[in-house]
N, C-alpha and C positions, 0 to 999 in steps of 0.2 A: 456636396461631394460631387465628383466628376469622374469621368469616365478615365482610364488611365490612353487618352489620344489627346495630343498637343490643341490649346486652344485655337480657336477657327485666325489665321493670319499668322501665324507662331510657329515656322517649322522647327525650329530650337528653340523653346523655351527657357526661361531663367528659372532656378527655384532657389528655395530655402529648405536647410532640413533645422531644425530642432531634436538633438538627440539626445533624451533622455534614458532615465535608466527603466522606466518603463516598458515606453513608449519611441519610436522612431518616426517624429513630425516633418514630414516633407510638405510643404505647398509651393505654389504657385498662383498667379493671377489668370483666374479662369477667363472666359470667354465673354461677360460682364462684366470685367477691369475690377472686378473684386478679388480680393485673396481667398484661396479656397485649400482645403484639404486634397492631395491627389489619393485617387484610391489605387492604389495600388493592390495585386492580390496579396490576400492575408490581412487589409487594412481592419483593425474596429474602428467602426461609423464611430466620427466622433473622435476619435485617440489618436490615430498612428496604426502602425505598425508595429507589435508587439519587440520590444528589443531581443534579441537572440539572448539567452543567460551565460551563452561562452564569450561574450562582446559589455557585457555589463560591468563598469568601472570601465573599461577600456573606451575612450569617447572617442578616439583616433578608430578604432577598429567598429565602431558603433557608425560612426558616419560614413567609414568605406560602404557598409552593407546597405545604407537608405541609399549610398551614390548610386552604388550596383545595381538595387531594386528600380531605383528610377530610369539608369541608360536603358536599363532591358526592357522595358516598358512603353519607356516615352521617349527615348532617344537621347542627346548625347546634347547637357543643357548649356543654352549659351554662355550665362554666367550661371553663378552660387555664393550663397551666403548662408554661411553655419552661424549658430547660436552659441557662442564657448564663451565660457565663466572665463575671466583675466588671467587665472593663473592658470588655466590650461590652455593656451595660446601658444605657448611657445611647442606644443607636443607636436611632432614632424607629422605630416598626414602621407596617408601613402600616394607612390608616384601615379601618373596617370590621370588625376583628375584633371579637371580642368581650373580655369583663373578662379579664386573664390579669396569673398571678402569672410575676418572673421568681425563679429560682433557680438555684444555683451546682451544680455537678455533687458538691462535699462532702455539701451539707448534704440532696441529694436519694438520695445512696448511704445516707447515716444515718437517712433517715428511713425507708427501705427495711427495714434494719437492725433499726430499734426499732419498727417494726409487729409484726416475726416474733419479737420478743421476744430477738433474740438480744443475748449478756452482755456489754457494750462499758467498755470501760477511761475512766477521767474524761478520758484523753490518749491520742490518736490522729493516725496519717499515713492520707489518703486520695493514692495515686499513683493519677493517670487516664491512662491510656496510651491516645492518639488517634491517627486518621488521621494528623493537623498536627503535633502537639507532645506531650511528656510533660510535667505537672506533679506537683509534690507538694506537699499542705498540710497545716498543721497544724493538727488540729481539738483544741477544749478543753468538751468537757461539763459546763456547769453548770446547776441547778433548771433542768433544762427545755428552756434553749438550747445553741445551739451556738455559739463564737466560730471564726471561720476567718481564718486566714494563710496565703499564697503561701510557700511557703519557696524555690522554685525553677522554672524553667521550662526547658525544651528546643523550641525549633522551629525546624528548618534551613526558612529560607527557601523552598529550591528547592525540594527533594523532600518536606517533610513528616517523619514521624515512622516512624509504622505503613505508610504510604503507598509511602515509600521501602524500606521492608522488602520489598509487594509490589511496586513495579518492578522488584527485585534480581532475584527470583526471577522474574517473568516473563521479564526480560531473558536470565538463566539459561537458559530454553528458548527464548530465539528470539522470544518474542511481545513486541508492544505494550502498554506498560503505560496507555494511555492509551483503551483499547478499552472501553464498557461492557458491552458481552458477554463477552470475557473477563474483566474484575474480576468481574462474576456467576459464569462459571463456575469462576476460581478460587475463589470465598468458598464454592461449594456442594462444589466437589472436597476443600478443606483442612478442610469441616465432617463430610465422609464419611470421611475418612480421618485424621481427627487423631490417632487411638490408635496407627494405621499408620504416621505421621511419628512420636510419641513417643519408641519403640521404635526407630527406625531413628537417629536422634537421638541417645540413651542410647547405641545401642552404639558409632556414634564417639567419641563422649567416653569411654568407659568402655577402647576399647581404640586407642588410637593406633596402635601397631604392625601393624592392621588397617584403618587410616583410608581405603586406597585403593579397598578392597575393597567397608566398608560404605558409603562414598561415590556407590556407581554404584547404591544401592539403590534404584527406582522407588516412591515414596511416594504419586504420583499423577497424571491426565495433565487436561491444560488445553488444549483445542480440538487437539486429538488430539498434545501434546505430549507427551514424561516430562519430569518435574519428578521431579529425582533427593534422592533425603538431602543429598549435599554441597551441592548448588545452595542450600538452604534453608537448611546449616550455615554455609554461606558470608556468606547475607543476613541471617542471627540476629544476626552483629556490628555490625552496624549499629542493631538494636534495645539490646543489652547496652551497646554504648559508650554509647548516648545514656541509658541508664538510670541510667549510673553517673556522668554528669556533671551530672543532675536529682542524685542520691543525695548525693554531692560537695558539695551545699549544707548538709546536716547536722552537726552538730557531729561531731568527729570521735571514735573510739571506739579507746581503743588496749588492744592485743590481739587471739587470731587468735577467729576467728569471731565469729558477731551476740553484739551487746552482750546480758546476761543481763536487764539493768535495762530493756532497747529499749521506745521506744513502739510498740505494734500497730500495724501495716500494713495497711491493705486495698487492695488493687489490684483497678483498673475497667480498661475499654474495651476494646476487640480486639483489642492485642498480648495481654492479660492472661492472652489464653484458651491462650498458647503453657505447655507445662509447662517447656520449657526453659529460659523467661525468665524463669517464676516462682522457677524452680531459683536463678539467679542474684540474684534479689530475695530470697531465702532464706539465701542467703550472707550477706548486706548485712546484711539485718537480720530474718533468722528469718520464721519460717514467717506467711505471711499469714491474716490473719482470714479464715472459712469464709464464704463468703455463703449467706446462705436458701437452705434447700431447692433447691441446688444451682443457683441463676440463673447464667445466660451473663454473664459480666465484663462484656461488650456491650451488655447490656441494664440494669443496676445503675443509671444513672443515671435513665433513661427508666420502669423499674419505682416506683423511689422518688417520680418528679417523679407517676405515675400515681395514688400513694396519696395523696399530698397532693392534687389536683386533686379526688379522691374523695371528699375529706373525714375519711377512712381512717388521716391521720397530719400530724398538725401538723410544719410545713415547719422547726421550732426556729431561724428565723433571724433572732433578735431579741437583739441584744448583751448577753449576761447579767451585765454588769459594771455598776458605776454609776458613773457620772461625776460631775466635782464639782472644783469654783473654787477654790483658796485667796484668802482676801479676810481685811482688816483689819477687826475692828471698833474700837469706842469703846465699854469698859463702863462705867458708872460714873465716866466722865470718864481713862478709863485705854486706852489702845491694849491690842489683842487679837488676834495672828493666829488663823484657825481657817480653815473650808469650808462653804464653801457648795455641796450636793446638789444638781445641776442634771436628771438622768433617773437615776430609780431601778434597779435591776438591772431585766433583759428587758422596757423599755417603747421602747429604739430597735428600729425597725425599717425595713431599707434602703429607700432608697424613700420612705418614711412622714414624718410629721408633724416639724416638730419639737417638742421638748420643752424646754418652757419649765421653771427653776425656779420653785415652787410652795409656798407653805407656808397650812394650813386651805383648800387649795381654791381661793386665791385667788396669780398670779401675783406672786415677790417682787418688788420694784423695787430697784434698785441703782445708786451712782454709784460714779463713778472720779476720785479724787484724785491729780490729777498728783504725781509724784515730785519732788521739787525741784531746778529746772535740766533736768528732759527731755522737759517739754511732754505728756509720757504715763504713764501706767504702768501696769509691765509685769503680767501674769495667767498665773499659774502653773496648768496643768491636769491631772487626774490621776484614774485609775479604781482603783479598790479593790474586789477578790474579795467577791464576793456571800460576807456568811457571816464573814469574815476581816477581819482588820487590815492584810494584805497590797494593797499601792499602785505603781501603776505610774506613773511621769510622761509624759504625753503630748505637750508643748510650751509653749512661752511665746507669747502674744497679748500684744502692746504695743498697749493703745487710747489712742487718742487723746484730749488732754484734751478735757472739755467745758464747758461754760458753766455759771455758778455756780448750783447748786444744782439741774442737770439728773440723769436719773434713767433707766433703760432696765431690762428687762428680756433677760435671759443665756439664754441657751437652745442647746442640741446637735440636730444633724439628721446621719443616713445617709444620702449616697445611692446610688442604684441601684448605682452600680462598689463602695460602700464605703467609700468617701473619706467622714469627718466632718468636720464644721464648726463653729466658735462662731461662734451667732448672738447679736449683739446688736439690742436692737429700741429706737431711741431714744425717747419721750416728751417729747413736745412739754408745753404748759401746760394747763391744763382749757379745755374750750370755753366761748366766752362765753356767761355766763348759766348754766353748768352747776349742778345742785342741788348745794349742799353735800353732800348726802347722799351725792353720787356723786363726790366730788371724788377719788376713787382709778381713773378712769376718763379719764387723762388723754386728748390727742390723740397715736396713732402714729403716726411718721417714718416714712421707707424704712429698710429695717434692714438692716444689716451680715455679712457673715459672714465668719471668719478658716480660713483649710483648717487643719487638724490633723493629716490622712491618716490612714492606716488607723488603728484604735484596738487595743493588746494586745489578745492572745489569752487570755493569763493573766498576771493580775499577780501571781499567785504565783512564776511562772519569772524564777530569779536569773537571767536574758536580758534582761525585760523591768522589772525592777524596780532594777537596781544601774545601768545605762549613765542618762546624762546627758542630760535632756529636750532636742528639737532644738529650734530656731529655728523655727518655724511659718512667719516670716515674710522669714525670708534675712537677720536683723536682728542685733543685739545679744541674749545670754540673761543 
């Protein structure tokens, strides 16, 4: 923890915040090039900043109040990098901040990861286990980037995830789970005694015929309550069921114990930090990946977003696959199918530009020759493994015909949630008077864009490569 004064060489610092529905994680890279917690007043050592309850659900209005805490503080940061789930990316953030990247809680636990050098498999699970929800994704390492897929979500509406874990146990002794004093003093009493609960833990499980006994074992007390073993053994089910119905989304693995062949796991957030629930993530699917130098589960997403912000660790979240058209040509007076390369491996980036196909520099032009009798036709799309021959089909776009001897350029775009697009950009005729010289500089239309959704993760995996391209458009394939 550090003082809230910019580290020593640093008049603007960079930060990251992490906004949860607890907790509001802001760090930075302290004055030893490590990622660190700022403490800000109000901080619980350890958590955050307690999220205000008129800002919770609200993550737009959750991350103005860590901006505000942090300018008032430590001054006015030279970059930022938020923490936001895909589908809330596109939520407007209010004016005034400064340039900030967003990033997904994967790709910012990875980047954590491959600062510290530790030895990561080409095929990876990030589970983030939250106040709100658990998720699991599937991360795919290639030259560089990272591809991420949603495999599964968990969030009870009512109670949240981790959330409803501590109501349990509050409720267990008596107290209000909705108290911000006691959620402080619980997070500082369960951080003081966590090896005390482990242990107390273990031995119900380990001796049932003793359950009643080890049950009444005082683990720790919360504004002068006991919070007993059972109490706490009690409210664990609640995190384990929901773990197992995120898990549940996986292929399934037949035989007893974790599959030998399993993709690595690493598990984040503040249930993470329980050993009992890791125990059972261990069952699933074998022992989780070690995090750096021992970082708090809690803090893994907020650390990594810190290093990128730093400059410290490239954020890898630029789609490492390339994408590419099937298109007809005319060789020689001969029909030809083949592809057209529309973004090369790791030049999308969510958010970013799109990418036009290009060949010597200069964008290709292309038309689309109706199919006979369908007014359209149809455009097959597909990414193929950086490196490999392996291709994954992505969807069919049915464009529209056009006017004889019109011309557009093709182009893919990310955005912020992930969701891609084919962009068509039509071409109108050369301006009047234009120099022949320039006659490849026709007039641009308004342009088009067809949704795709999310793009493979790897178009090596028989998942993504053997099923049957969808309809992009709700149409005929």
């Amino acid at each position: 923890m550090t003082t809230p004064d910019a580290p020593a060489g640093a008049a603007a610092p960079a930060m990251a915040v992490d906004a949860g529905t607890r907790y509001l994680r802001v760090a930075w890279i302290g004055a030893g090039g490590t990622p660190e917690l700022v403490d800000l007043p109000g901080t619980v050592p350890g958590e955050g900043l307690p999220t205000p309850a008129g800002v919770r659900g609200d993550r737009a209005a959750a991350l103005r109040v860590a901006y505000d805490a942090y300018r008032e503080h430590c001054g006015t940061p030279r970059r930022m990098v938020l923490v936001v789930p895909p589908e809330q990316r596109a939520v407007p953030l209010a004016g005034g901040m400064p340039q900030h990247r967003l990033l997904g809680t994967p790709h910012a636990v990875l980047a954590l990861l491959r600062h510290a050098g530790s030895p990561l498999a080409s095929r990876l699970l990030v589970c983030d286990l939250g106040a709100s929800a658990a998720e699991l994704a599937r991360c795919t390492l290639v030259g560089g980037a990272v591809a991420v897929a949603r495999v599964a979500r968990y969030a009870p509406a009512a109670d949240g995830y981790g959330a409803a874990f501590d109501a349990a146990v509050l409720a267990g002794a008596g107290l209000p789970a909705d108290d911000p004093a006691v959620l402080r003093e619980l997070a500082l009493a369960r951080a003081e005694n966590a090896r005390r609960t482990e242990i107390a833990l273990d031995r119900l499980a380990a001796r049932p015929d003793r359950a009643s006994r080890f049950a009444d074992t005082v683990v720790h007390e919360v504004a002068g309550r006991e919070i007993t073993a059972g109490v706490v053994h009690r409210a664990l089910c609640l995190l384990t069921e929901g773990l197992d119905r995120v898990l549940d989304g996986l292929p399934t693995h037949r035989g007893d114990g974790p599959d030998p062949d399993r993709t690595p796991v690493i598990a984040v957030g503040g249930p993470a930090r329980s050993a009992a629930l890791l125990q059972h993530l261990t069952a699933r699917l074998g022992q989780p990946v070690r995090l750096p130098d021992g970082t708090d589960p809690a803090l893994a997403a907020v650390f990594g977003a810190a290093l990128v912000a730093g400059g410290h660790a490239d954020p890898a979240d630029r789609y490492p696959h390339a994408v590419a058209v099937r298109v007809h040509r005319t060789v020689a007076g001969r029909p030809r199918d083949g592809e057209l390369l529309i973004s090369p491996p790791g030049t999308l980036e969510p958010g970013g530009a799109t990418v036009f196909a290009e060949t010597g520099g200069e964008r290709v032009r292309v038309k689309a020759v109706p199919a006979d009798g369908t007014g359209g036709r149809e455009v097959r799309i597909v990414v193929r493994a950086a490196g490999t021959d392996a291709a994954a089909p992505v969807g069919v776009v049915t464009v529209p015909a056009a006017g004889d001897g019109a011309r557009f350029h093709v182009g893919v775009r990310v955005a912020a949630d992930g969701a891609a697009g084919l962009v068509l950009q039509p071409l109108g005729p050369s301006r009047p008077g234009a120099d022949p010289a320039r006659e490849h500089l026709p007039v641009e239309l308004p342009l088009r864009e067809f949704p795709l959704g999310v793009l493979p993760v790897d178009p090596r995996s028989p998942e993504e490569s053997d099923h049957h391209p969808p309809d992009t458009q709700g149409a005929r394939t």
